[in-house]
Backbone as a printed PyTorch tensor [residue, N CA C, xyz], in Angstrom:
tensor([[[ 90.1810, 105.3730,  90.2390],
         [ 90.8400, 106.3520,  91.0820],
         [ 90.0300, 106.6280,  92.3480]],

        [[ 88.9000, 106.2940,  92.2450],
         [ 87.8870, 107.1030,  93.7340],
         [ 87.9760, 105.8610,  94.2910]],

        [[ 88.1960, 104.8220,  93.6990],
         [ 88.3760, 103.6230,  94.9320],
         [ 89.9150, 103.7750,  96.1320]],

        [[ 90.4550, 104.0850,  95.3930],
         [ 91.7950, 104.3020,  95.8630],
         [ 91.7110, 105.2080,  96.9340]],

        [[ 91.2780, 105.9540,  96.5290],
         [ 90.4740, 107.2260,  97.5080],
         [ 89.7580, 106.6520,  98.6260]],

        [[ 89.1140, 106.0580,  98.2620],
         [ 88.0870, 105.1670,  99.3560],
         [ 88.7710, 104.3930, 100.2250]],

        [[ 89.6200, 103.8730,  99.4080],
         [ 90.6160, 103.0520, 100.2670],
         [ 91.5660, 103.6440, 100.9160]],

        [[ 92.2200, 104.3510, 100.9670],
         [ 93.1170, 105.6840, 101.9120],
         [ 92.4850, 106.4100, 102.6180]],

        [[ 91.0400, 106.5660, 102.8570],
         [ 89.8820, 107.3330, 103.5770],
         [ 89.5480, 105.8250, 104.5400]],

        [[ 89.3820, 105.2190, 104.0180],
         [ 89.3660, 104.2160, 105.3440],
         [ 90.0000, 103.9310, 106.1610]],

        [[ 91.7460, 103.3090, 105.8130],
         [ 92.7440, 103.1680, 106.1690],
         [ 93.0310, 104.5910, 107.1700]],

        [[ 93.0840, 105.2140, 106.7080],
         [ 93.2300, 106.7610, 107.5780],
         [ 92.1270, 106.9630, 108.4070]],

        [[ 90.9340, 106.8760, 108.4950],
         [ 89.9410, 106.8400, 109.4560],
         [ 90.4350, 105.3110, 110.6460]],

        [[ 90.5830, 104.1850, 109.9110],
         [ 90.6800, 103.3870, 110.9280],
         [ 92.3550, 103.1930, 111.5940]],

        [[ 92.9550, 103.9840, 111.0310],
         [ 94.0010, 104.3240, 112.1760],
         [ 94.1140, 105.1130, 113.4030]],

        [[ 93.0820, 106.4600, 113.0130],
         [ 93.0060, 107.2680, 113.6140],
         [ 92.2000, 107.0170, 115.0620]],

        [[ 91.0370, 106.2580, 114.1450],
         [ 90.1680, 105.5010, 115.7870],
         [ 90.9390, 104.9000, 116.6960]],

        [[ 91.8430, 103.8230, 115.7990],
         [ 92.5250, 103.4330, 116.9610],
         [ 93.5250, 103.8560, 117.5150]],

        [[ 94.3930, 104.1850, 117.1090],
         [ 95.3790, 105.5270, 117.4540],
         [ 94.6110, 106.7380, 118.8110]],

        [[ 93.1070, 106.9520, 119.0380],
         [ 92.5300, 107.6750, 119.7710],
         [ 92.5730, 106.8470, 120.4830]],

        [[ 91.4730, 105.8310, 120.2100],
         [ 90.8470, 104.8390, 121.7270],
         [ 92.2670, 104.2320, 122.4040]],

        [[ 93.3630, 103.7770, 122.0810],
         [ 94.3850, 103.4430, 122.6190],
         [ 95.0780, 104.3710, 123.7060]],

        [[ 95.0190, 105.5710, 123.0290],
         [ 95.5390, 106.8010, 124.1180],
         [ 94.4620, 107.3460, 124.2920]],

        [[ 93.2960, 107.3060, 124.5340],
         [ 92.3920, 107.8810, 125.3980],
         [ 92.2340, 107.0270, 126.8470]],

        [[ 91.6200, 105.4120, 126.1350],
         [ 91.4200, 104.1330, 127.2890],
         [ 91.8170, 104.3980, 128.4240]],

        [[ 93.0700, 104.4540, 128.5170],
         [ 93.8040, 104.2520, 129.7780],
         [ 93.9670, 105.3960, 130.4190]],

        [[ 93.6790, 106.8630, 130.0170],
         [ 93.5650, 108.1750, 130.6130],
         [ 91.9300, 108.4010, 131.2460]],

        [[ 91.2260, 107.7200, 130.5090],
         [ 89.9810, 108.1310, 131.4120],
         [ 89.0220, 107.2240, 131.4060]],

        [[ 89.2700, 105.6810, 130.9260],
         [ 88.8970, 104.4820, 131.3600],
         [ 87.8540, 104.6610, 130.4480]],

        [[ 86.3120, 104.4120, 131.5960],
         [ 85.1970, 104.2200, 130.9790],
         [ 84.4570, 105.3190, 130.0570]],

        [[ 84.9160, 106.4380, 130.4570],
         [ 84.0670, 107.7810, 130.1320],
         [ 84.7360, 107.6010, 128.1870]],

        [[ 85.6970, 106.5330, 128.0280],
         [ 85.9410, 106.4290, 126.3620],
         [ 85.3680, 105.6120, 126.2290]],

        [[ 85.4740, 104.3760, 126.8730],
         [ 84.5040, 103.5910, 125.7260],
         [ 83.0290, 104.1590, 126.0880]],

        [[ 82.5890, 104.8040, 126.8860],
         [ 80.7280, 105.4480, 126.6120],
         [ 80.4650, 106.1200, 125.0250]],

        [[ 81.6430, 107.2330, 125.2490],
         [ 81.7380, 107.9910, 124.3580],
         [ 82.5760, 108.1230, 123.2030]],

        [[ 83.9280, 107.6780, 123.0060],
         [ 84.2020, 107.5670, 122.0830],
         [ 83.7550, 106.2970, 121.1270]],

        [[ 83.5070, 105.2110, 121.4940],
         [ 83.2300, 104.2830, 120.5540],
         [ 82.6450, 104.4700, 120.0160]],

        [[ 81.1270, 105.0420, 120.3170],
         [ 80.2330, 105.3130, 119.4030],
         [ 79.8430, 106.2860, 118.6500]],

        [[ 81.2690, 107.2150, 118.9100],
         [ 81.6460, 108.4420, 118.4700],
         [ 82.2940, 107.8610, 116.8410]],

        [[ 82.8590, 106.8690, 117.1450],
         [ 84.0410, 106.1830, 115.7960],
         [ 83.0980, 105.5650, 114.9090]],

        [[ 81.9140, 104.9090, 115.5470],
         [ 81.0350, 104.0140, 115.1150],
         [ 80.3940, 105.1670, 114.0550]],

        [[ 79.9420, 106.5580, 114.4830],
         [ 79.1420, 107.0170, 113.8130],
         [ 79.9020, 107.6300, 112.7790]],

        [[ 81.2260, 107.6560, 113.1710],
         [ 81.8180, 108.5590, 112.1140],
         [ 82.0550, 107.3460, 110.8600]],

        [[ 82.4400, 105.9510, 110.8000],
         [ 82.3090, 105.2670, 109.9980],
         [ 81.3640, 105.3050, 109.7230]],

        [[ 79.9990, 105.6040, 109.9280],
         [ 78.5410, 105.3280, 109.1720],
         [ 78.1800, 106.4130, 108.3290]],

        [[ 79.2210, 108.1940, 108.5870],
         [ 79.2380, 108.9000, 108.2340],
         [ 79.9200, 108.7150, 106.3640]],

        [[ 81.2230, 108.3560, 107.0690],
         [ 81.9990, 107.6790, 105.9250],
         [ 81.5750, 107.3110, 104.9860]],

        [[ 80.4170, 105.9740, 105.3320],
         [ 79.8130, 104.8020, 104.3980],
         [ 79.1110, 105.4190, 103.5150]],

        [[ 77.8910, 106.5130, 104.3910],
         [ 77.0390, 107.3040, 103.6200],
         [ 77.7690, 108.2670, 102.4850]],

        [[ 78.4920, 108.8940, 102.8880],
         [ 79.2850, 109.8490, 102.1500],
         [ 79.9280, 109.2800, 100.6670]],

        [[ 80.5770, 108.0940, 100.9730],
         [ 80.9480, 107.2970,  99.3180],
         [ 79.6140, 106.0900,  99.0260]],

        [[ 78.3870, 106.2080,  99.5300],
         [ 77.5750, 105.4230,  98.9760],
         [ 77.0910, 106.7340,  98.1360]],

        [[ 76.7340, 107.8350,  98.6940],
         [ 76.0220, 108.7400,  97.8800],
         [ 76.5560, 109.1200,  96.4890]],

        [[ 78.4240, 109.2990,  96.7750],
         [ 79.2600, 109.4850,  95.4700],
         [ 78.5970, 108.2730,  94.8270]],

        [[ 79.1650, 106.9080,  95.1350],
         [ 78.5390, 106.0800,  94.0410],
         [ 77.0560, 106.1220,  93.2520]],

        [[ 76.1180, 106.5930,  93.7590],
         [ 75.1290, 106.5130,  92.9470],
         [ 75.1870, 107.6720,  91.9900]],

        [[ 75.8910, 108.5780,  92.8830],
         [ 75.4810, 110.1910,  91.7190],
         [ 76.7670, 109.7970,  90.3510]],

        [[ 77.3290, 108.6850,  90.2190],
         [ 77.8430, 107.7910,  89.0860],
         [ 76.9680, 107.0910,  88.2030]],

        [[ 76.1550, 106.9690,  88.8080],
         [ 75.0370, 105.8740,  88.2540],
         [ 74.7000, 106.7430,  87.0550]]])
C-alpha cells in the first residue's frame, strides 16, 4: 500500500512541476528556469528523503 502511495506522490509531484514550468516559461522567461527548476529539483530530493526515511523506520 505505501508503494502505491509513493507512486501517486510522484506522479502528482511530477505533474505539477510541469504543469508550473510550462505556464510560468513563457510569462517570465529566464527568471523560471533560474529559479524554478531548482526549486522542483529540490523539492524531488525533498520527496526522495521523505520515503527513504519511511522505508528504513520499516526496517
Amino acid at each position: 500500500m505505501k508503494t502505491v502511495i509513493r507512486i501517486i506522490v510522484w506522479i502528482a509531484y511530477a505533474v505539477y512541476a510541469f504543469y508550473v514550468l510550462q505556464k510560468q516559461i513563457p510569462e517570465h522567461g529566464l527568471f523560471t528556469i533560474i529559479f524554478w527548476i531548482p526549486a522542483v529539483v529540490i523539492g524531488g530530493a525533498a520527496i526522495f528523503a521523505l520515503f527513504n526515511n519511511m522505508r528504513d523506520d520499516e526496517k
